[in-house]
N, C-alpha and C positions, 0 to 999 in steps of 0.2 A: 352832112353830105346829102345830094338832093339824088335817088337813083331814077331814070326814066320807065318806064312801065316796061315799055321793050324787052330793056336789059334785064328787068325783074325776070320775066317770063322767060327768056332762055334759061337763065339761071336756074326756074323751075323748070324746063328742059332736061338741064344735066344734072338735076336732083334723080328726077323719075328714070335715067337711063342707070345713074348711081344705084339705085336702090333697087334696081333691076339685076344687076351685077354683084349684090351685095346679096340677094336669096337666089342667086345663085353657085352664089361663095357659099353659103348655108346650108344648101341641099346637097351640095360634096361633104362639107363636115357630118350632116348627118349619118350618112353611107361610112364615114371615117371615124367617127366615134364611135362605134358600138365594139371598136375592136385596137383600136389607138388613144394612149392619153391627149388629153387636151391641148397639154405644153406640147406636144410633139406636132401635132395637125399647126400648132401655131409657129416653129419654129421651124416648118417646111415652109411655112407663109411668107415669113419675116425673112427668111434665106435666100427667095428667090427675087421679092418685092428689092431688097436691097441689091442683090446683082443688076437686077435689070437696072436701077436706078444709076448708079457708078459706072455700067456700062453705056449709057448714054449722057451722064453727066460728068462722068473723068472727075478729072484734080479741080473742073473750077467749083465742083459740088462740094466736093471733099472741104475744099478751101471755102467756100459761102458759108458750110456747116460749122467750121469750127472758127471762123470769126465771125457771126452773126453777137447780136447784141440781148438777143430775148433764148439764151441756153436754159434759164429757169423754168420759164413760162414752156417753152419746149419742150423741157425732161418732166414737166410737172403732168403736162399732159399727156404725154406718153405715158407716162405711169398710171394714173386716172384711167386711159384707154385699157391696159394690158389690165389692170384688178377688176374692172366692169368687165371685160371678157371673160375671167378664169370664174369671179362672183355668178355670171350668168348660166354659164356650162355644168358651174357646179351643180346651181338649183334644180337645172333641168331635168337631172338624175331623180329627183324626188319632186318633181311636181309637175302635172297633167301639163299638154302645151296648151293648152287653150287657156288655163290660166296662165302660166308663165307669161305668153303675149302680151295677154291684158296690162299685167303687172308691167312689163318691160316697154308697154307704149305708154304708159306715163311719162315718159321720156320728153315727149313732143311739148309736153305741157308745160312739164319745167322746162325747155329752154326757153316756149315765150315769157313766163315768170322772171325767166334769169335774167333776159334780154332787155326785162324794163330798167333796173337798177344799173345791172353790170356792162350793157352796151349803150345805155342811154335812148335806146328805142322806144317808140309810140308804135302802139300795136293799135291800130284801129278796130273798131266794132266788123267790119267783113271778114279779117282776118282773125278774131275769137272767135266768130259764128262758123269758120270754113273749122277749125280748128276743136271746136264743141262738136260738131258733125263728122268729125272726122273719129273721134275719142267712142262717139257714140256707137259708130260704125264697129270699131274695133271690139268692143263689148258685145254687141248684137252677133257679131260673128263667132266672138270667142268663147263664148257661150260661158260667163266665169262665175256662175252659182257655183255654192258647195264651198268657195276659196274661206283657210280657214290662217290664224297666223300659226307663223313657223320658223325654221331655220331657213327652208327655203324660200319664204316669202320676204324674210327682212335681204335675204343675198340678192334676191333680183330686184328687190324694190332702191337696194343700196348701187348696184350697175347702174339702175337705169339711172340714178342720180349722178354717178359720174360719167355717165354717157353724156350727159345734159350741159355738163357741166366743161366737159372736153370737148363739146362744139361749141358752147359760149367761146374758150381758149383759142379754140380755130379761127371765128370770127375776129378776135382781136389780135390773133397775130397776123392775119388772110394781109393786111396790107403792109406791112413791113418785111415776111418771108416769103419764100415761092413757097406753091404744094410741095415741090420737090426737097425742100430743107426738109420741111414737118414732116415730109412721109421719112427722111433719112434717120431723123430722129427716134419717130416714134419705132420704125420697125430695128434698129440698131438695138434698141433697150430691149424690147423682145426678143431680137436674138442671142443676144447676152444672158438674159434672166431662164427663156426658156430650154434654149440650148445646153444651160448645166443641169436642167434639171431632165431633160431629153438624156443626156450623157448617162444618168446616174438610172433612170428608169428607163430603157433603150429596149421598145418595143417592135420585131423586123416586120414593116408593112408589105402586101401583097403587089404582084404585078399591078392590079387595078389599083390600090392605091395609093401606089408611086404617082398612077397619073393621074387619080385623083387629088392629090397632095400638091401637083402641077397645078391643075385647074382652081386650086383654092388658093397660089398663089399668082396666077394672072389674075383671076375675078376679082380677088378681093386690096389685088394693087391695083388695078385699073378703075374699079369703084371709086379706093382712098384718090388716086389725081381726080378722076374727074368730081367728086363731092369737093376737093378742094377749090376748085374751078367756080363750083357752084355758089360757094357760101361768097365767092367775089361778085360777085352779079345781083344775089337776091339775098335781103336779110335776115337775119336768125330765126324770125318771129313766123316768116313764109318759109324757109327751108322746115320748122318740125312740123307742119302741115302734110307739106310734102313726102316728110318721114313714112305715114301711112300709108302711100303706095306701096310700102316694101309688103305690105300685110299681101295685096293683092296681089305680086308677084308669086308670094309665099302658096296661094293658094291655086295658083295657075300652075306651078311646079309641080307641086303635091300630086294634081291631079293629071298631068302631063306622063310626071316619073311614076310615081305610086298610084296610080290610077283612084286617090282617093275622090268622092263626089263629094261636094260642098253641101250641107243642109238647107232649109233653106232660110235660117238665122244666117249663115255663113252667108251666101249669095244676097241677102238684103242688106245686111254690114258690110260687105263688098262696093256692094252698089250706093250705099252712104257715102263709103271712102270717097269712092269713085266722083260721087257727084260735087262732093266738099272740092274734090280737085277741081276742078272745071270752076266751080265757082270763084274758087281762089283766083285762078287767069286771066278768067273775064272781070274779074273786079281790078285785079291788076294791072290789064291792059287800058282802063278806062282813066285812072289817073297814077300820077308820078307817085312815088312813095320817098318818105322822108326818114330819114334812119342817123 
């Protein structure tokens, strides 16, 4: 399939507005974790992602959902997603964020790796280079000396691999399902799995974070459509490029809500990220890409 440059770059478009909504989905969990289990933040997520979903999708979702033809490939991912999430929450409890990030933007790397074999992609030399600069970036800011191995290293280092792994899944289901199926699926299983374990450990959250529990599930169902949106437009190998923006959101948040100030490691790995971006677009806009 030959995609046109254009269509690439929207698609990087609704990456960077995805990943925008997605450390913003993150910076409520953080406020929400220190005082709610993880399964719980998750199945207020999954609770609400799916109402809204049935509420605009009725019986013909319901009906799409359960006679589609890829229920494996579905549930498989779903699953992948929900053990990369509880895997990465866990580690965070025992390990500095600066490494954790690090750790967990490996991500980007294996999907272009995945992408060669398992989606039959050519990843050209611009898009290693935006993607090498971008990896760089993340380090430089994350500042991840001292990283030693551990329990928590092999947990995050194993998320980011089924992170990787469950956007390869996305890309090859992207043309046979809407977003709308996948997101049915994926957050159905999560609120099944976490829901019992919510029931069983049922910890009462606060006024604020009823509505913070709200806003982590608009953010982070409006993220999942619109990244679904994205990975139709632009290729696997261009969307974990784009992954990195979410670093730079991350640190816009921070320093917005928590008035933390960026080093100035932080603010030059920033500004890698940043510039890999830009590079990616314009290389993108200049010719077609073949996938």
């Amino acid at each position: 399939m030959t995609v046109g440059p254009n269509r690439v770059v929207y698609g990087i478009g609704l990456g960077v507005i995805a990943y925008f909504l997605f450390s913003t989905h993150d910076a409520a969990n953080k406020f929400l974790a220190a005082s709610l289990p993880v399964w719980q933040i998750l199945f207020f997520r999954s609770a609400i992602v799916v109402i809204a979903l049935f509420s605009t999708g009725r019986g013909a979702l319901a009906a799409r959902s359960l006679n589609t033809r890829h229920k494996i490939r579905l549930t498989v991912r779903s699953a992948c997603t929900l053990v990369a999430w509880l895997c990465y929450y866990t580690a965070s409890r025992d390990m500095p964020l600066a490494q954790l990030m690090t750790l967990y933007f490996m991500a980007p790397v294996m999907v272009a790796l995945m992408a060669i074999p398992l989606l039959g992609e050519r990843v050209p030399g611009p898009r290693w280079a935006a993607l090498g600069l971008s990896f760089l970036g993340v380090c430089l800011a994350s500042d991840p000396f001292g990283l030693h191995l551990s329990t928590a290293t092999f947990l995050v280092v194993f998320a980011a691999s089924l992170w990787a792994y469950s956007t390869i899944l996305m890309r090859q289901i992207a043309p046979f399902e809407t977003g709308s199926v996948q997101m049915v699926y994926q957050n159905v299983l999560f609120l099944v799995i976490t829901g019992s374990l919510s029931a069983l450990f049922w910890v009462p959250p606060t006024p604020l974070g009823y509505v913070l529990l709200v806003g982590v599930g608009v953010f982070g169902g409006g993220g999942q459509m619109i990244m679904f949106q994205a990975i139709r437009h632009a290729p696997a190998s261009v969307m974990s490029t784009v992954e990195y923006t979410g670093l730079i959101w991350a640190f816009l948040l921070g320093y917005i809500v928590w008035g933390d100030v960026p080093s100035l490691a932080t603010s030059v790995g920033a500004g890698l990220i940043f510039a890999s971006g830009i590079y990616l677009v314009v290389m993108e806009r200049r010719r077609g890409v073949a996938c």
